[in-house]
N, C-alpha and C positions, 0 to 999 in steps of 0.2 A: 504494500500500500504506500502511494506517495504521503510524503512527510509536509506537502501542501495540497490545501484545496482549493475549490473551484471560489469562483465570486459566486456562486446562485449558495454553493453551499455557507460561505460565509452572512451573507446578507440574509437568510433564514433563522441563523441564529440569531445577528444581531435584530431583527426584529421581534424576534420570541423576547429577547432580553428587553426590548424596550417596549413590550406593550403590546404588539400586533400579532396576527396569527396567519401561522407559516403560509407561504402558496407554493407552487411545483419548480416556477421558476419566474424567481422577482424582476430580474433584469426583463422579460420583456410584458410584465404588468403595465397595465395603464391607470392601476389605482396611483391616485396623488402620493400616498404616504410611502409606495414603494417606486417611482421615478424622484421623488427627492431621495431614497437611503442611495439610490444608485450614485445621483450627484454627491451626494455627500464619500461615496464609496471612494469617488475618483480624486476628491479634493483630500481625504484618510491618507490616500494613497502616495499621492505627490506630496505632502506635508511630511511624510513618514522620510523621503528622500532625503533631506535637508537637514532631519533631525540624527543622523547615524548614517558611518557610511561601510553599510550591512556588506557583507561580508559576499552574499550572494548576488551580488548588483556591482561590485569590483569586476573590472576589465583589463585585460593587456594590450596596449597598442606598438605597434612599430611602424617606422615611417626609415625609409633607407633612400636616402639621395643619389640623386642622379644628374650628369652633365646639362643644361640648361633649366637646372630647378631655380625658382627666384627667391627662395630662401621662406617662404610663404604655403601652409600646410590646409586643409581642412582639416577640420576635427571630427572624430566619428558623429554617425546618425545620432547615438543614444548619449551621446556626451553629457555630463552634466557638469564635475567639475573633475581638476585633476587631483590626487591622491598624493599631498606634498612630501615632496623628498625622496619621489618614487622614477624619476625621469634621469636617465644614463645614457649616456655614451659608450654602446658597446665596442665600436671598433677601437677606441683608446683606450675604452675599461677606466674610465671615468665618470666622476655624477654629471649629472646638464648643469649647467650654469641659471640661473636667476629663482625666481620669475626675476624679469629684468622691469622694474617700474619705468616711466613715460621719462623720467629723468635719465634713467641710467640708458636706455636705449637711444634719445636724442645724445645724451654727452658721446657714446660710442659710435655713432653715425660723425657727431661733430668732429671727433677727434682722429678718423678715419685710422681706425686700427685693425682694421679687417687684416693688413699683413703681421701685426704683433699679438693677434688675437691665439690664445693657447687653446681656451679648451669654448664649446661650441653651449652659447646661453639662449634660453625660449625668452621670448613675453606672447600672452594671450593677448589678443586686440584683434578686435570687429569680428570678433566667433571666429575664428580662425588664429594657428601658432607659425608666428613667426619667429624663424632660427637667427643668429648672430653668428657669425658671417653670413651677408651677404653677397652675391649667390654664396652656398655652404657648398664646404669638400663634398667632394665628391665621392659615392658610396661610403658612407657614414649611415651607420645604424644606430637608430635613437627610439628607444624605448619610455615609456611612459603608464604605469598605471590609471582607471579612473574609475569615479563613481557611474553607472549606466542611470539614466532617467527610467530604463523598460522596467516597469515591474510585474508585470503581465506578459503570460507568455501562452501562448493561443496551442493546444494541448497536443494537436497533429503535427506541430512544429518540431522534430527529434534534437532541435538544439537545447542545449543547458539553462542560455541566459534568456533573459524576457526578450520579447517580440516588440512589444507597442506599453505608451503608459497612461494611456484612457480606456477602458472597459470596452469593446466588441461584442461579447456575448457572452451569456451566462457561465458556460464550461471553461472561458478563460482561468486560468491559473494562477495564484495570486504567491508572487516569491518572498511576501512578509511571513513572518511566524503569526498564525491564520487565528490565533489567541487575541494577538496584541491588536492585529487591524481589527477584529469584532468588536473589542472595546472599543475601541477610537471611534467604529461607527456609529457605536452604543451613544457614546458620548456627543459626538455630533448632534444625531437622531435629537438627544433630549435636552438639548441646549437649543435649536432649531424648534421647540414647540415651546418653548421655556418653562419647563418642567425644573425641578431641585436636579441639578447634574454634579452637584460636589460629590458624592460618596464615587459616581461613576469617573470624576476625574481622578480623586485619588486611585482610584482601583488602575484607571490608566497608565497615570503618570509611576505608580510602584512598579506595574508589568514593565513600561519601559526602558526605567535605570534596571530591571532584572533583566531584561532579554540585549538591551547593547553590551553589558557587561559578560555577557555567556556569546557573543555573538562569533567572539574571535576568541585564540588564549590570551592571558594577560602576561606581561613580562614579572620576573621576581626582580622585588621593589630593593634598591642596595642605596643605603643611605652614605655610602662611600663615595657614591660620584661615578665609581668606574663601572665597568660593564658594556651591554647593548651590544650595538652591534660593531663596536671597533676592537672587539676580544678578538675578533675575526684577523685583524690588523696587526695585532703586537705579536712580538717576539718572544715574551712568554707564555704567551696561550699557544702557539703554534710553531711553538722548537721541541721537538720529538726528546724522547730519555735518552736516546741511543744513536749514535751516528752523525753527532754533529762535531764532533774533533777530531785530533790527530790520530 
């Protein structure tokens, strides 16, 4: 059994929870109080994006340059935002440079150092990334993780990640933990007819900080300072007992 469910089976619950009684399949009712949970579904939904950047909605992107590229990228369909500190330079085996704020990319255009330029910096501007150098080396592989906007994923589709992030039909797929969106709905729902919704926001807002905090592993906490990920880097996390002298 998938570990997610449908939007028809979610909005069922969430209407039992707030008062109404189930139908077969709400998304395509034409009662008023189930085309609002619908709307309300989609606005759960996209709200949910913004707040956590769920683990199932992370994406890998690559962009590999080529001889009359202008240094100027689109960014994927389901973009939402990037996933910081996650963007490399795999052919140098270096990180990406910036984000490079409207300052620092006017001063490097001003100061024409595209020939003293070392390692290869993005900025976002006009939905679209642009690289530093321009035009960039050529065949340079530049990686980037990101949060996906899709959180719906249309069920005939054999791909992993979502499809679309507005609702199509009932059987769509919902890639939240199917818990936390019911409440949210819940909460919607009874804020939207302005009913008492406190007990239902705490009930919310607790599932929340419980499911972002289980969403990924957490690091162990070192009140040293040291750690992370540059253990990867030193010299004594990564000098073997044996074989390293005369």
């Amino acid at each position: 059994m998938s570990r997610y469910k449908s939007v028809n089976d979610i909005l069922k619950q969430a209407a039992v929870e707030g008062g109404l009684l189930p139908i077969n399949s709400p998304v395509d009712s034409e009662e008023e109080a189930y085309i609002q949970l619908v709307g309300l579904m989609n606005g759960a939904g996209q709200e949910l994006l913004e707040l956590h950047p769920w683990q199932q909605m992370t994406r890998a992107y690559e962009i590999n340059t080529r001889d009359g590229d202008s240094g100027v990228y689109d960014l994927p369909r389901d973009f939402n935002y990037m996933i910081d500190q996650t963007g490399w330079d795999r052919k140098n085996e270096v990180p990406l440079g910036g984000p490079l704020s409207a300052q620092d990319w006017t001063y490097l255009q001003g100061r024409n150092l595209v020939s003293q330029s070392i390692y290869v910096s993005f900025r976002q501007w006009e939905g679209k990334l642009h690289l530093f150098p321009q035009p960039p080396p050529n065949d340079m592989k530049i990686t980037f993780e990101y949060s996906s906007r899709y959180w719906l994923r249309n069920p005939t589709n054999p791909e992993e990640g979502g499809t679309h992030d507005t609702i199509q039909e009932g059987s769509d797929i919902v890639l939240f933990p199917a818990l936390l969106i019911t409440r949210f709905v819940k909460l919607k729902f009874l804020q939207s007819k302005g009913f008492d919704a406190s007990a239902a926001a705490l009930e919310f807002d607790t599932l929340l900080q419980s499911q972002t905090g289980k969403d990924t592993g957490a690091p162990i906490l070192n009140a040293s300072g040291t750690g992370g990920v540059f253990r990867y880097l030193t010299p004594y996390d990564n000098t073997g007992d044996t074989n390293f002298g005369m």
